[in-house]
C-alpha positions, 0 to 999 in steps of 0.5 A, a space after each residue: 209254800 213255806 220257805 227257808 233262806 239261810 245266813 252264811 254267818 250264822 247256822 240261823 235261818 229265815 222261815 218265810 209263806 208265800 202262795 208265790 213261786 219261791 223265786 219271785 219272793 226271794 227277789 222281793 227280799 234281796 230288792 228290800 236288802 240291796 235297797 238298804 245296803 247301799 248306804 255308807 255313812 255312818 248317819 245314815 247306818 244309825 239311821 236305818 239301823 232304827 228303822 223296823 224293816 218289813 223283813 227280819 232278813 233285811 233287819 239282820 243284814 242292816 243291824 248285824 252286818 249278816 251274809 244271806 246266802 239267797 243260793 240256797 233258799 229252799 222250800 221246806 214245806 208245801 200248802 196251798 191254803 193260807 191258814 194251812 200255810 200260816 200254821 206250817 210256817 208257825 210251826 217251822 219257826 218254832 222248830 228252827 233256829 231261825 232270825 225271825 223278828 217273830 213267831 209268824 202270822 198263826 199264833 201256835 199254842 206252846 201246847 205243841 212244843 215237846 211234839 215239836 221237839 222229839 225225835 222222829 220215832 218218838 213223835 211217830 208214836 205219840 201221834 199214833 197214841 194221839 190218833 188211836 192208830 195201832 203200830 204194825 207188827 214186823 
């Protein structure tokens, strides 16, 4: 599954994949998280602050004092087969505003972008247009 968790400071939102139960990955991410910010002095903020986290999650929360609001992480896309998922997951990022360190494991061709882009009925008829598929008549 594709995954979102989103920040209570900013309208930003982490787009993760996992072929786990959503709730085990958000307890892996809130462990990494409450692992780092327990830590109070300044020395050891700066010192965490240089450290590349296995999450952008945690880098937001360390670096830039971000809010998670771990309530309301959801699945937004669902894939059983890992390059399907690292492909939806390429995709989802490149369609959100989201705090990702990067652009995920599937490096997506920019190709897609104004695909990625349009609005719903738009991108219903460049699909059509892409498949051959006739629109129904009303």
């Amino acid at each position: 599954m594709v995954y979102k968790i989103p920040c209570k400071n900013w309208e930003r939102v982490y787009v993760g994949e996992t072929g786990r139960p959503l709730g085990t990955r958000v307890k892996e991410h809130r462990k990494e998280v409450d692992s780092i910010t327990g830590i109070f002095t300044r020395a050891e903020n700066t010192r965490a602050a240089s450290i590349c986290n296995k999450s952008a999650i945690t880098d937001r929360v360390c670096n830039e004092n971000h809010v998670i609001d771990w309530a309301n992480a959801k699945v937004i896309d669902r894939e059983s087969d890992k390059a399907g998922r690292l492909t939806r997951q390429a995709i989802w990022i490149r369609k959100t505003d989201n705090m990702n360190q990067d652009e995920g494991s599937y490096q997506l061709s920019h190709v897609w972008d104004k695909l990625l882009y349009t609005d719903n009925q738009c991108r219903k008829s460049v699909l059509m247009k892409v498949s051959g598929v006739k629109p129904k008549r009303r």
